[in-house]
C-alpha positions as MATLAB code, in Angstrom:
seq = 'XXXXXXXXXXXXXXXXXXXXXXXXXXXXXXXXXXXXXXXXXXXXXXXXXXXXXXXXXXXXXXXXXXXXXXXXXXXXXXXXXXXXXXXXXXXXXXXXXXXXXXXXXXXXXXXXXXXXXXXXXXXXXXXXXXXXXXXXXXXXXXXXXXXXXXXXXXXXXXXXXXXXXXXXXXXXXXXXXXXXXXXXXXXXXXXXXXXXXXXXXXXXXXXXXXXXXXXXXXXXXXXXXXXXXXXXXXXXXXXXXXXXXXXXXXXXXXXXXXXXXXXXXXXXXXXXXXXXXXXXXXXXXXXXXXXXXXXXXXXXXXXXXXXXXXXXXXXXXXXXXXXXXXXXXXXXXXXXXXXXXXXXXXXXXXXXXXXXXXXXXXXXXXXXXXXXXXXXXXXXXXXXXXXXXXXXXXXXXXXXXXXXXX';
ca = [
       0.000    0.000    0.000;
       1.460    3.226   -0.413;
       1.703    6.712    1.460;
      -1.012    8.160   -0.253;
      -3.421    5.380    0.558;
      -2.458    5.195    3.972;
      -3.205    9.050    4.467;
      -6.594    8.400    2.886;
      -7.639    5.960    5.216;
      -6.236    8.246    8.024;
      -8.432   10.868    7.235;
     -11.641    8.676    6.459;
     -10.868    7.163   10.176;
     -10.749   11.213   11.372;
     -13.859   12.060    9.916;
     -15.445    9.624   11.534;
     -14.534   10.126   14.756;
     -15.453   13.642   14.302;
     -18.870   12.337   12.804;
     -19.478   10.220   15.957;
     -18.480   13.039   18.740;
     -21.018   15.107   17.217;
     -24.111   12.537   17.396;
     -22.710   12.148   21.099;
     -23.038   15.394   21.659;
     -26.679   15.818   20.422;
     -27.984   12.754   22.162;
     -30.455   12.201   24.739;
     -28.295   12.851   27.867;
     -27.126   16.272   26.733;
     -30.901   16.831   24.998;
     -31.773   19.901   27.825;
     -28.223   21.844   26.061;
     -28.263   20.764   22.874;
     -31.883   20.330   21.592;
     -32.953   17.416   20.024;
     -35.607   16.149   17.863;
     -38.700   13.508   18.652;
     -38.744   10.782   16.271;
     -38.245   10.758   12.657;
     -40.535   14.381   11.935;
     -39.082   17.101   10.467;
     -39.891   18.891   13.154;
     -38.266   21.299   16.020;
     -35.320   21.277   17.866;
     -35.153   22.997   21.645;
     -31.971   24.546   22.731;
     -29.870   26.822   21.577;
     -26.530   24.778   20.380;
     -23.805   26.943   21.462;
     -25.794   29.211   21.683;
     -22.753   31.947   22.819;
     -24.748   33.820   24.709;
     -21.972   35.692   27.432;
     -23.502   33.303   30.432;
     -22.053   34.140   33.603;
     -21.866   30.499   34.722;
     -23.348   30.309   37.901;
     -23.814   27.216   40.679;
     -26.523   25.389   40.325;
     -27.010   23.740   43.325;
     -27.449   27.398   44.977;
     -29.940   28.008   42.422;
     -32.219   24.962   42.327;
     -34.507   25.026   44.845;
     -34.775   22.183   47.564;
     -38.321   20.505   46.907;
     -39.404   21.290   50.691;
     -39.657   24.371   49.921;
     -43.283   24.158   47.559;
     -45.974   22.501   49.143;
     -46.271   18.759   49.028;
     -48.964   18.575   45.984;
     -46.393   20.080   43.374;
     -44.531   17.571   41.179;
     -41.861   19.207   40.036;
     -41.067   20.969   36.984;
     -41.098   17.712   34.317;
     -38.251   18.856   32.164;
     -37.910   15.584   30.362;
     -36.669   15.750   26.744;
     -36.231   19.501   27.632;
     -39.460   20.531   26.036;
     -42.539   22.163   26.458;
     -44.604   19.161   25.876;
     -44.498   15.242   25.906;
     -44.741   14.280   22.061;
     -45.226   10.790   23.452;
     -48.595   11.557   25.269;
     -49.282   14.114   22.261;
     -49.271   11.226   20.076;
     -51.323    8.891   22.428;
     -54.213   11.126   22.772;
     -54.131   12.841   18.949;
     -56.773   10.697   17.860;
     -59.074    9.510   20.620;
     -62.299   11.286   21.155;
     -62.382   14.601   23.369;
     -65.841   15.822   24.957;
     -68.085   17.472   22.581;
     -68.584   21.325   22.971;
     -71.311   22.727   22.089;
     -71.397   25.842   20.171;
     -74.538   26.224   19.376;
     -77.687   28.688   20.568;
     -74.422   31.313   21.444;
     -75.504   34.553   22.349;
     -74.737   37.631   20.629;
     -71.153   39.038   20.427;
     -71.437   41.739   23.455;
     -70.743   44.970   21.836;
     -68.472   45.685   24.973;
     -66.329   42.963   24.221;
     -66.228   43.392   20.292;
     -64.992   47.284   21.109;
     -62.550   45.605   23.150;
     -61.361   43.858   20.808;
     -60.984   46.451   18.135;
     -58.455   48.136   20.986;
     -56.204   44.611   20.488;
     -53.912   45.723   17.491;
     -50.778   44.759   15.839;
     -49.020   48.025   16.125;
     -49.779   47.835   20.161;
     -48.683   44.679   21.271;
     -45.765   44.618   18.794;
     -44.451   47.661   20.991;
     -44.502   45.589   24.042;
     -43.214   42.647   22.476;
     -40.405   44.699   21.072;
     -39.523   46.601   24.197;
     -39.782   42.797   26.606;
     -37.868   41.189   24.178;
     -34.474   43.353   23.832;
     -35.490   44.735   20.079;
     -35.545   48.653   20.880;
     -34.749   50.462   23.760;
     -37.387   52.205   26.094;
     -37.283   54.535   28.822;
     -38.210   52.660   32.014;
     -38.314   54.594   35.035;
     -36.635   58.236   33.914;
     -33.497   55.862   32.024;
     -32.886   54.580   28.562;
     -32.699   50.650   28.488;
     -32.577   48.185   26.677;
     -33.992   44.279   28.296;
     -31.552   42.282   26.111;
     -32.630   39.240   28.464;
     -35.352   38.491   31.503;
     -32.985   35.170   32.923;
     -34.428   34.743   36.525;
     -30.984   35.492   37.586;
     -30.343   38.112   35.098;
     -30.116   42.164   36.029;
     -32.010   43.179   32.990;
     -35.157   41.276   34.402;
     -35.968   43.700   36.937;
     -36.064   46.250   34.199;
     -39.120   44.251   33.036;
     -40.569   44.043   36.111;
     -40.113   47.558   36.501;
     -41.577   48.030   32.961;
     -44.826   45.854   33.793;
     -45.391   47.257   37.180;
     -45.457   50.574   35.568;
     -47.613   49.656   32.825;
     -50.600   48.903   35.063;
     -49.551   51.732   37.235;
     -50.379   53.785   33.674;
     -53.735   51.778   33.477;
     -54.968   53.080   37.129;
     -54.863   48.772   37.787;
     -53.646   48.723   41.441;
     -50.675   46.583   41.032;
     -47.997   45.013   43.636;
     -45.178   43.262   43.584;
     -45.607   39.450   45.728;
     -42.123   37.973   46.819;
     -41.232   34.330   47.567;
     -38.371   33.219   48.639;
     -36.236   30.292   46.599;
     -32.985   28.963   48.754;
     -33.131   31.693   51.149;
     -33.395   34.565   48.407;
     -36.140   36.772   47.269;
     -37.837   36.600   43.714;
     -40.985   38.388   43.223;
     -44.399   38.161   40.684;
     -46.417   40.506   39.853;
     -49.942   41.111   40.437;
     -52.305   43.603   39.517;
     -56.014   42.760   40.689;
     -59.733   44.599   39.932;
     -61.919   43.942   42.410;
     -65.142   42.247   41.491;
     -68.478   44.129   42.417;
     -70.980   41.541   43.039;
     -68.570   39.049   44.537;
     -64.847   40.262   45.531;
     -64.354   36.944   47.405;
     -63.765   35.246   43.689;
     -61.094   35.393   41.793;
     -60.513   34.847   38.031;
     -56.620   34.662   36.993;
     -55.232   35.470   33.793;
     -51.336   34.381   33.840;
     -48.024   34.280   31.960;
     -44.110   33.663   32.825;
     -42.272   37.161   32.275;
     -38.850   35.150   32.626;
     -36.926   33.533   29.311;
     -34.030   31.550   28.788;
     -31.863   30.388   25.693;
     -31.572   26.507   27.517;
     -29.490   27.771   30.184;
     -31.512   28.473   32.711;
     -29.345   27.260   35.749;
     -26.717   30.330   34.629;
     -26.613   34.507   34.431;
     -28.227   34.513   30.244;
     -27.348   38.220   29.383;
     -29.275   37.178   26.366;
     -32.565   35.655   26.431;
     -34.882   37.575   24.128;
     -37.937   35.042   24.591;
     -40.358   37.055   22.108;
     -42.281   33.416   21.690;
     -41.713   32.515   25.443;
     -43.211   33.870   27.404;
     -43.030   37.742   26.461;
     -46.069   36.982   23.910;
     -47.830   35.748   27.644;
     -46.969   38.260   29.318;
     -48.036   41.053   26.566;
     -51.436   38.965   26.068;
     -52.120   38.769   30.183;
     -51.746   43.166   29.360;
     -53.838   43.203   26.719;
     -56.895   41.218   28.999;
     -56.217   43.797   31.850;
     -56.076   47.050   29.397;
     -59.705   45.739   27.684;
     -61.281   44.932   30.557;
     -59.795   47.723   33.215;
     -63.366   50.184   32.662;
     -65.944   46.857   32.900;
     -67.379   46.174   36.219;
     -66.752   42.346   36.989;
     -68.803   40.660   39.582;
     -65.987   38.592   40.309;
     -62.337   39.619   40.907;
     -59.717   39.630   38.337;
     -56.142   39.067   38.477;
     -53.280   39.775   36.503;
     -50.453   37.569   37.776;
     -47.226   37.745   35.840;
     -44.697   34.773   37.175;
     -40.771   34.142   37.475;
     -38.548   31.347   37.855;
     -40.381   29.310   35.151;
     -37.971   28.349   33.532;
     -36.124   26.951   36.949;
     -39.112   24.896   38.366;
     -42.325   26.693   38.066;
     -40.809   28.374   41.325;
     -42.903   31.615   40.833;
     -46.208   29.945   39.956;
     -45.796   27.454   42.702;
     -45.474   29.677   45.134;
     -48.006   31.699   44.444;
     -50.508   28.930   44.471;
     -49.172   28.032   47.498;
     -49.555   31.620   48.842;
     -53.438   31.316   47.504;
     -53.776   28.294   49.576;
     -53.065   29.139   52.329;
     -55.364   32.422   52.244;
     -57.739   29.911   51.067;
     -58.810   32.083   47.985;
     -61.689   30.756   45.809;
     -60.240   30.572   42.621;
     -62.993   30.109   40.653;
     -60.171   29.658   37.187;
     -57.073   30.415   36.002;
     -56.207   31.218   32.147;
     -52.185   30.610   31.715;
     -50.679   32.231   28.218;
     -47.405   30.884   27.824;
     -46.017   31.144   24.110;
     -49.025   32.233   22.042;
     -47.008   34.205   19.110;
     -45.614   31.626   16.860;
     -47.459   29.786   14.191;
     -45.736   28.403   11.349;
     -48.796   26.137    9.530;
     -51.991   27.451    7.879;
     -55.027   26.905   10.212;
     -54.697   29.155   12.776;
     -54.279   26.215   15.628;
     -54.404   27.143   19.367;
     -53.910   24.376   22.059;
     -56.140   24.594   25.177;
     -54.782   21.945   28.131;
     -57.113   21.422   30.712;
     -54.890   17.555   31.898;
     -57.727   15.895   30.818;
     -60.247   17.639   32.445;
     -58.448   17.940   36.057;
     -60.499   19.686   38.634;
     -62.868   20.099   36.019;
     -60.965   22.536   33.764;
     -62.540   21.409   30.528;
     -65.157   24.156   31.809;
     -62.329   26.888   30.911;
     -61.848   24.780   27.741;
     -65.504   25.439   26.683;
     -65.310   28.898   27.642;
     -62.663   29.636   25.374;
     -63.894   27.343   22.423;
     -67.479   29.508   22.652;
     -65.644   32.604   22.657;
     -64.006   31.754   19.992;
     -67.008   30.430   17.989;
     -69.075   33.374   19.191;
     -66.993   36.154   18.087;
     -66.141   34.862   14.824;
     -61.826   34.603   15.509;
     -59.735   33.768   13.016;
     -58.687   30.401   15.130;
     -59.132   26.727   15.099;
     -59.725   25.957   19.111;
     -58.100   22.518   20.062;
     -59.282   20.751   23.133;
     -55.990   18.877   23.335;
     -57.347   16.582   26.729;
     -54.354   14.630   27.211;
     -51.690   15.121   29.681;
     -48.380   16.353   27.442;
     -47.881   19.427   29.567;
     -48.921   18.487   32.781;
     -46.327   19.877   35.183;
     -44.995   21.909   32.428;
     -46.050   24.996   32.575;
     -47.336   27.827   35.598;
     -51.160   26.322   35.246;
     -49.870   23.175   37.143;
     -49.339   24.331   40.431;
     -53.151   25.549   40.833;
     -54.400   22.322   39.205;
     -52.366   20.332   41.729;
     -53.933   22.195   44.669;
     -57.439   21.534   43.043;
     -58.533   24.268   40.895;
     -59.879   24.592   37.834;
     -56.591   25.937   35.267;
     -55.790   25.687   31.873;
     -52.794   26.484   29.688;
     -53.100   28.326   25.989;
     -50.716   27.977   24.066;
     -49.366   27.565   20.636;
     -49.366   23.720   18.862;
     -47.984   21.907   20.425;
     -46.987   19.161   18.079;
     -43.834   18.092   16.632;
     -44.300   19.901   13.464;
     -46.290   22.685   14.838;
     -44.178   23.960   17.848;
     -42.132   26.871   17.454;
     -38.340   25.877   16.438;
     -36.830   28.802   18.079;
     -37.857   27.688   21.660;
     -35.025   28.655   24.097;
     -32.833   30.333   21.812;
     -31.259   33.690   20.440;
     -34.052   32.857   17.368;
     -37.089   33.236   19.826;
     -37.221   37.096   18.535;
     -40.831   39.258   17.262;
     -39.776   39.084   13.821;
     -40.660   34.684   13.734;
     -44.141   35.265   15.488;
     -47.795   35.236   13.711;
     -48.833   38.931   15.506;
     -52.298   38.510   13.481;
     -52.652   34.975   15.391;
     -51.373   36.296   18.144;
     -54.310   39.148   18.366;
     -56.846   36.421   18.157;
     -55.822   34.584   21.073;
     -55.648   37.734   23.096;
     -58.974   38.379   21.872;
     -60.765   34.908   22.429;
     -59.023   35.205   26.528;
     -60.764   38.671   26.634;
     -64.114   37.462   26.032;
     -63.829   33.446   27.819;
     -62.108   35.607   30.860;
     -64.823   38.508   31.227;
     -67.770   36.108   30.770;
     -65.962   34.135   33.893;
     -65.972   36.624   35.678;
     -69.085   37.675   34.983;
     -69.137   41.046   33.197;
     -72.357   43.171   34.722;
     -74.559   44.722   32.125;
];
């Protein structure tokens, strides 16, 4: 053999080593920093892939909270595959029958609600967006800023706490901020609440994450722009508080805004926990998280109620009327299967027995959004005309649950 065959076969043995370290690298056991993809589809892959963001590596075991510290109903963040959903239990459940909803005999659109409606616009939650997700700059609090990420541990997300707080300050919403406590140190939510007239004791929540991440949650992100996840949420849970801020409810309404999402559900959990203990009668909680993106004609929108737990489906058929009654540009799934359960900031109320749903974006493996915790997740891949729709369908299921007063 000579020298030139011999270096040929060196290098064919050196490109496959190379070949094999990378499908090493991308399998299951690094999926939650790497991505992956479920099955043979096409479709998305989580993570960002070195993703060179400028973390500040940080230690996790300070960060990760000790499980005695929720109450004993929570599960746990499941985390598995590093995604949003369980394609597994997606699959399962895809084709067996769901409860019928009936949309028929609906009632009139209200003409409160459609003028509400009219107020949800492209140009106005595209600011937000813009401003939550590190796009432009804004002037929060007397200073030019710029939220280039809204990592739990990150600086830049108490400029968007500042911004929302001020936001429903602007609104005349009385707002607060509620700490917990996570490992000895204090996070907070946000909540701004209108009292219901007919029944304060009741309380209707409409939710989303403000946090992101780019799939590193455990460390300092310095960028985590999170357009998809959850700043379309949190803009959406604004939108339901500006329409309905002049309406008198008979029951209360909240506006909770959660963090440390992407750690454990920390935020979520401990509010739930905190509303359990004051024993509040929740009479339902609506959770946006990721509601922008949507890749495939049809206009799909995933409502999870776990399979009716507590009896959410209720919320489901809310939102499926609302839909069907004011004539949105959506196509309302009833997904009834359990592929986010524990996945999301609905969980922690289901698991202490209320009624809570999550809305969200398909999730399927060829419908979920394949910039999911990354630098990608930015306004300019979202569906803002889809987006308005959802905001709009939560509007109307939301005030008719909490009992608008003619």
């Amino acid at each position: 053999m000579n020298f030139g065959a011999i270096l040929a076969i060196l290098g064919l043995v050196a490109l496959a080593a190379v070949l094999v370290s990378m499908a090493l690298r991308k399998g299951p056991d690094n999926a939650s920093q790497h991505g992956h993809n479920h099955g043979d589809d096409p479709g998305h892959n989580h993570g960002d892939d070195g993703c060179g963001c400028g973390h500040e590596e940080g230690n996790a075991a300070d960060l990760k909270a000790d499980p005695t510290e929720f109450h004993a109903v929570h599960h746990g963040k499941d985390t598995r595959g590093g995604c949003k959903f369980d394609p597994a239990e997606e699959k399962r459940a895809r084709f067996l029958p769901k409860p019928k909803i009936d949309v028929s005999n609906l009632p009139a659109p209200d003409k409160r609600i459609v003028a509400a409606h009219q107020g949800v616009t492209i140009a106005g939650i595209t600011e937000h967006l813009n401003i939550l997700s590190g796009e432009v700059s804004s002037v929060i609090r007397g200073k030019t800023v710029t939220i280039k990420s809204r990592n739990s541990y990150s600086k830049d997300l108490e400029l968007a706490l500042a911004y929302v707080e001020d936001y429903y300050k602007s609104l005349g919403i009385p707002v607060k901020r509620v700490p917990y406590q996570v490992r000895g140190k204090t996070y907070y939510n946000i909540e701004a609440e209108i009292l219901g007239t007919v029944d304060p004791k009741k309380v209707v929540i409409v939710s989303g994450h403000l946090d992101s991440t780019v799939g590193n949650p455990w460390t300092v992100e310095n960028v985590a722009p999170g357009a998809d996840d959850d700043a379309s949420g949190t803009v959406g849970v604004m939108e339901v508080a500006r329409a309905l801020k002049d309406h008198k409810l008979g029951y209360t309404i909240r506006f909770v805004h959660f963090t440390g999402e992407e750690q454990g559900l920390y935020g979520s959990y401990k509010y739930s926990d905190q509303c359990a203990a004051a024993k509040t009668d929740i009479v339902g909680v609506f959770q946006m998280d990721m509601i922008g993106y949507c890749g495939k004609p049809g206009n799909r929108v995933d409502i999870h109620d776990g399979e009716d737990r507590n009896g959410s489906h209720d919320l489901v058929v809310a939102l499926v009327r609302a839909a069907a009654q004011y004539k949105l540009d959506l196509n309302v799934v009833d997904t009834h299967n359990h592929a986010v359960d524990n996945r999301s900031d609905h969980a922690g109320f289901q698991d202490h027995g209320w009624k809570a749903v999550l809305i969200s974006i398909e999730f399927t493996d060829d419908g979920f959004d394949p910039n999911y915790h990354t630098r990608g997740d930015r306004v300019s891949a979202l569906n803002l005309p889809y987006m308005v729709e959802i905001i709009r369908m939560t509007i109307a299921a939301a005030s008719d649950y909490a009992k608008i007063q003619n």
